[in-house]
C-alpha positions as CSV (number, residue, x, y, z in Angstrom):
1,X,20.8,-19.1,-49.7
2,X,21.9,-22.4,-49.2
3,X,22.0,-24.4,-45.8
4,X,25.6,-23.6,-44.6
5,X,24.7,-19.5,-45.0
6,X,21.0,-20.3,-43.3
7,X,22.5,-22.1,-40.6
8,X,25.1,-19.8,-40.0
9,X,22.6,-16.7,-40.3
10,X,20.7,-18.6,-37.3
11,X,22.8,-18.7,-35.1
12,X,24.0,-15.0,-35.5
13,X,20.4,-14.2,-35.2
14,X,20.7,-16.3,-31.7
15,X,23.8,-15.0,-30.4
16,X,22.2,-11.4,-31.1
17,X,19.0,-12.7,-29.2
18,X,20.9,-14.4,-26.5
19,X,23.0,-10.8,-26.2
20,X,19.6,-9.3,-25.2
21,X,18.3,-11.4,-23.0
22,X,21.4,-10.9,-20.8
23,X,21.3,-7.3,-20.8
24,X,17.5,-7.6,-20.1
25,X,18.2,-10.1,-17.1
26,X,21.4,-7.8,-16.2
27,X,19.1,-4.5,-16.2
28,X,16.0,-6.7,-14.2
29,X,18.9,-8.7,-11.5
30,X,19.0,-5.0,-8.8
31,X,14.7,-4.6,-8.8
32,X,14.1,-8.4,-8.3
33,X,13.9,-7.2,-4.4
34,X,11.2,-4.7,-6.1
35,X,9.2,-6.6,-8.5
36,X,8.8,-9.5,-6.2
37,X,7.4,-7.6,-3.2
38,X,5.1,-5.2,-5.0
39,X,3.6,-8.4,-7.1
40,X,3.1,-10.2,-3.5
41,X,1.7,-7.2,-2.3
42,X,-0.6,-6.3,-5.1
43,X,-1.8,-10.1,-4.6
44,X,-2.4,-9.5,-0.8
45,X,-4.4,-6.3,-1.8
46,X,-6.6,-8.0,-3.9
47,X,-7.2,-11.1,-2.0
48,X,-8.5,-8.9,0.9
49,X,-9.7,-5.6,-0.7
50,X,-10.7,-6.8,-4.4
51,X,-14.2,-5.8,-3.8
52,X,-13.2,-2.0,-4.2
53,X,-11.3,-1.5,-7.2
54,X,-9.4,1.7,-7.1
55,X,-9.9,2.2,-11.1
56,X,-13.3,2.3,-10.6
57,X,-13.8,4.9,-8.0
58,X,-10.4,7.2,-9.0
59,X,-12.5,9.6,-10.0
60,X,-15.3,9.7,-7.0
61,X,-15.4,11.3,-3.5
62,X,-14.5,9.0,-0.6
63,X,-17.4,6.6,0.2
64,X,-19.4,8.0,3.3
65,X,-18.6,5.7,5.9
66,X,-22.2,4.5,8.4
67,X,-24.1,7.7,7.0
68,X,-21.4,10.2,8.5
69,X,-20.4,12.9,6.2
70,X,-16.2,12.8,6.1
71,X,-14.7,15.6,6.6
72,X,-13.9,17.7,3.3
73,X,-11.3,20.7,4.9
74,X,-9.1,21.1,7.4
75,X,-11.2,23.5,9.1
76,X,-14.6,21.1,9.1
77,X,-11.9,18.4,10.6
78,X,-10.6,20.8,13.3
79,X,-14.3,20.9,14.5
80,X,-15.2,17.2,14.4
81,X,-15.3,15.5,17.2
82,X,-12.4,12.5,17.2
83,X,-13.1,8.7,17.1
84,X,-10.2,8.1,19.5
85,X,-9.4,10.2,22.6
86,X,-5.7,11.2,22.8
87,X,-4.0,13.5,25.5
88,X,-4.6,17.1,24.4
89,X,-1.9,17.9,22.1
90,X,-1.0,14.8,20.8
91,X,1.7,13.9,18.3
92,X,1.9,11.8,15.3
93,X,5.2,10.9,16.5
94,X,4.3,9.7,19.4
95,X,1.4,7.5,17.7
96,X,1.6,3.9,17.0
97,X,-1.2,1.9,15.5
98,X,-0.8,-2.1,15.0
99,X,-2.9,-4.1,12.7
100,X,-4.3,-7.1,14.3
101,X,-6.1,-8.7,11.3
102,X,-7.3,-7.2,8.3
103,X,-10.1,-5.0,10.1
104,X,-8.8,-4.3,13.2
105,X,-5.8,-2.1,14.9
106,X,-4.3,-1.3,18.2
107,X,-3.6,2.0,19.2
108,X,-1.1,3.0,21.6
109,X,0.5,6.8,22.6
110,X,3.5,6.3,23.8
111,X,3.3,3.4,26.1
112,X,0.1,3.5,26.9
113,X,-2.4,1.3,24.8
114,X,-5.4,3.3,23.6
115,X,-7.5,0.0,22.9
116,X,-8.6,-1.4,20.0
117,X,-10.9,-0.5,17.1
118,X,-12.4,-1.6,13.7
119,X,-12.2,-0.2,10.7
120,X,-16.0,1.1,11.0
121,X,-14.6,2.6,13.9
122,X,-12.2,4.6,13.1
123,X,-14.5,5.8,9.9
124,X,-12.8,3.8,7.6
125,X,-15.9,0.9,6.1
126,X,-17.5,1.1,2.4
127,X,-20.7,2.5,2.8
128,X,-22.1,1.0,-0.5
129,X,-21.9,-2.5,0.9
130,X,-23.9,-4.8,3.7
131,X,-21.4,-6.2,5.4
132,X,-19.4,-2.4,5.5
133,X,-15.9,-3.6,4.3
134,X,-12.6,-1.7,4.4
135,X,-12.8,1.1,2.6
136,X,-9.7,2.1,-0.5
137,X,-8.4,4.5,2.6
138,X,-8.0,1.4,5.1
139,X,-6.4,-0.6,2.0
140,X,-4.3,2.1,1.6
141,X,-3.2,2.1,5.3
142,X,-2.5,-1.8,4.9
143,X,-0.4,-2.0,2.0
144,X,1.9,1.0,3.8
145,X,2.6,-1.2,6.6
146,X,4.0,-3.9,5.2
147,X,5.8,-1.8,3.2
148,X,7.4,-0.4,5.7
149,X,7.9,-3.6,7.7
150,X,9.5,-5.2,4.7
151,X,13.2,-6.8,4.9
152,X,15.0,-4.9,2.7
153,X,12.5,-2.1,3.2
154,X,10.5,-1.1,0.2
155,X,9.6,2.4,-0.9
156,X,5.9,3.3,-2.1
157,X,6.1,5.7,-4.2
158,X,3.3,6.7,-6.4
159,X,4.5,4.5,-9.2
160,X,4.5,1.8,-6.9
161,X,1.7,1.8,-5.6
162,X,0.1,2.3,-9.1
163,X,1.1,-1.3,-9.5
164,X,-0.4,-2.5,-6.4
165,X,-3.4,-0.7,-5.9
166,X,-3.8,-0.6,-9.8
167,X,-4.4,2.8,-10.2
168,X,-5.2,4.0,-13.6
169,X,-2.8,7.2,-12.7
170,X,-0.5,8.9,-10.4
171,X,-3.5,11.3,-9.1
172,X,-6.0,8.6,-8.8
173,X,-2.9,7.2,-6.0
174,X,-2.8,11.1,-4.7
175,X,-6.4,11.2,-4.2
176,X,-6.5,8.0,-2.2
177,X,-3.5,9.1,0.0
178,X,-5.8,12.6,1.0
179,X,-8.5,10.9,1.7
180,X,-6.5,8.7,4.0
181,X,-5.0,12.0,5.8
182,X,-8.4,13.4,6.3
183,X,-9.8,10.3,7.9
184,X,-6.6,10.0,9.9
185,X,-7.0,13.6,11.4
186,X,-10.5,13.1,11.7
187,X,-10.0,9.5,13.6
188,X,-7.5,10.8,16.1
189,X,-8.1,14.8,16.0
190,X,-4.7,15.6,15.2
191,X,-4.9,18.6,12.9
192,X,-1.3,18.4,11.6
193,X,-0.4,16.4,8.4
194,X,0.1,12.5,9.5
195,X,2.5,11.7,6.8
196,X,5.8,13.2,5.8
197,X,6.4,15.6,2.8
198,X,6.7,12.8,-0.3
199,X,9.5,12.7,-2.6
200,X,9.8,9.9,-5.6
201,X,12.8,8.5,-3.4
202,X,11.2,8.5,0.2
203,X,7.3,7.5,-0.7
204,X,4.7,7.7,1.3
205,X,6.3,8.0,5.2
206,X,3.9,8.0,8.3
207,X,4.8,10.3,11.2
208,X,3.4,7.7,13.5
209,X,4.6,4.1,14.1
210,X,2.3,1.9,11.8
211,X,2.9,-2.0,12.0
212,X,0.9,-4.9,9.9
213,X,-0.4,-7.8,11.1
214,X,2.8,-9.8,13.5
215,X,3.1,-12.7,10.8
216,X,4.0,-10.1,8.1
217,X,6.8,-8.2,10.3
218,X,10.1,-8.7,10.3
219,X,11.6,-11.6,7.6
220,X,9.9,-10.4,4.4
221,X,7.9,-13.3,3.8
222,X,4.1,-12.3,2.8
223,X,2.0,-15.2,3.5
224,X,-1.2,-14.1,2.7
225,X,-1.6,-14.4,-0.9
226,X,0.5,-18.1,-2.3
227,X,-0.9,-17.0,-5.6
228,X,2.9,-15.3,-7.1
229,X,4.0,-18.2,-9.7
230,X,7.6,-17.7,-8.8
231,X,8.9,-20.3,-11.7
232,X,8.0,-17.5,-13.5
233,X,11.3,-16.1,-15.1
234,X,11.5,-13.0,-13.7
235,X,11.2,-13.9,-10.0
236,X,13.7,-16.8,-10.4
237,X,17.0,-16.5,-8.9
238,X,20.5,-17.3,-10.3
């Protein structure tokens, strides 16, 4: 083949290349929103709870939290005494619990603050560590409410949270969300299910009001991690 034919086969081959890349970057331009948040978020998740790795302990029982056994039923939850004293017949709805920092919330019922509680209090702490960390549950309950403070709002849906939490598989992300609901109705003795029935398209949706810390509401800016290279080429912007 001589040069004119090579030349000319290159830039075909380039052109054809080229033709790809737009319809790649076409295809990628609507989940830009997406990709970026869930890649902030998964760095938030592991900046704060990277000493539990949800791969590793897919396949185990919720950690017992200060030698208390967790609830296993709904039955055994109905008869455990609650971490948090509501009015008798309390709501979900009517629920709202604030994250102050990464280990501590504010409950309130209706207008009326509750007080505040740790993680260890609630039931929520590692039990396999000194220093009694946030358990996969508690991470669990972070990541949902920033989700669901996020500017444009951001679904978690199983495969999302796959990504963040990096879950091996869907039913490692299932596990971790029962787990949550048990210790949930066991914190606040609500025996009803605290979240609503999931679909791919809704996620995971709280009953009750659940807010992240204030400098992650409202404008979509995570600030906790830095550590997203945004010159990458698939976070860039046109």
């Amino acid at each position: 083949m001589d040069t004119r034919n090579k030349l000319s086969a290159l830039r075909q081959a380039l052109i054809r290349r080229k033709a790809l890349e737009d319809q790649v970057r076409q295809a990628i331009e609507p989940i830009k929103p997406t990709l970026r948040f869930i890649a902030e978020l998964q760095a938030i998740y592991q900046e704060v709870y990277g000493a539990e790795s949800v791969a590793e302990i897919s396949a185990e029982p919720a950690p017992e939290p200060m030698k208390q056994v967790k609830p296993k039923t709904k039955k055994e939850v109905l008869f455990t005494k609650p971490k948090v004293e509501l009015p008798p017949n309390a709501k979900w709805q009517d629920l709202t619990l604030s994250f102050i920092n990464s280990q501590d919330i504010e409950v309130k019922y209706g207008d009326t603050s509750i007080g505040k509680y740790t993680h260890e209090d609630l039931g929520f702490a590692q039990a396999n560590t000194e220093t009694h960390k946030p358990d996969r549950c508690w991470a669990l309950l972070a990541v949902l409410a920033v989700a669901g403070n996020y500017e444009p709002k951001m679904v978690m849906n199983k495969d999302h949270l796959m990504k963040v939490c990096k879950a091996p598989k869907p039913n490692a992300v299932e596990k971790q969300k029962s787990d949550l609901s048990k210790g949930l109705r066991a914190a606040f003795g609500i025996q009803d299910e605290p979240f609503e029935k999931y679909s791919h398209e809704t996620g995971y949706l709280p009953k009750f009001t659940l807010l992240p810390e204030k400098e992650l509401r409202g404008d979509g800016e995570l600030r906790h991690s830095g550590v997203v290279d945004f010159n990458d080429v698939i976070y860039q912007d046109d």
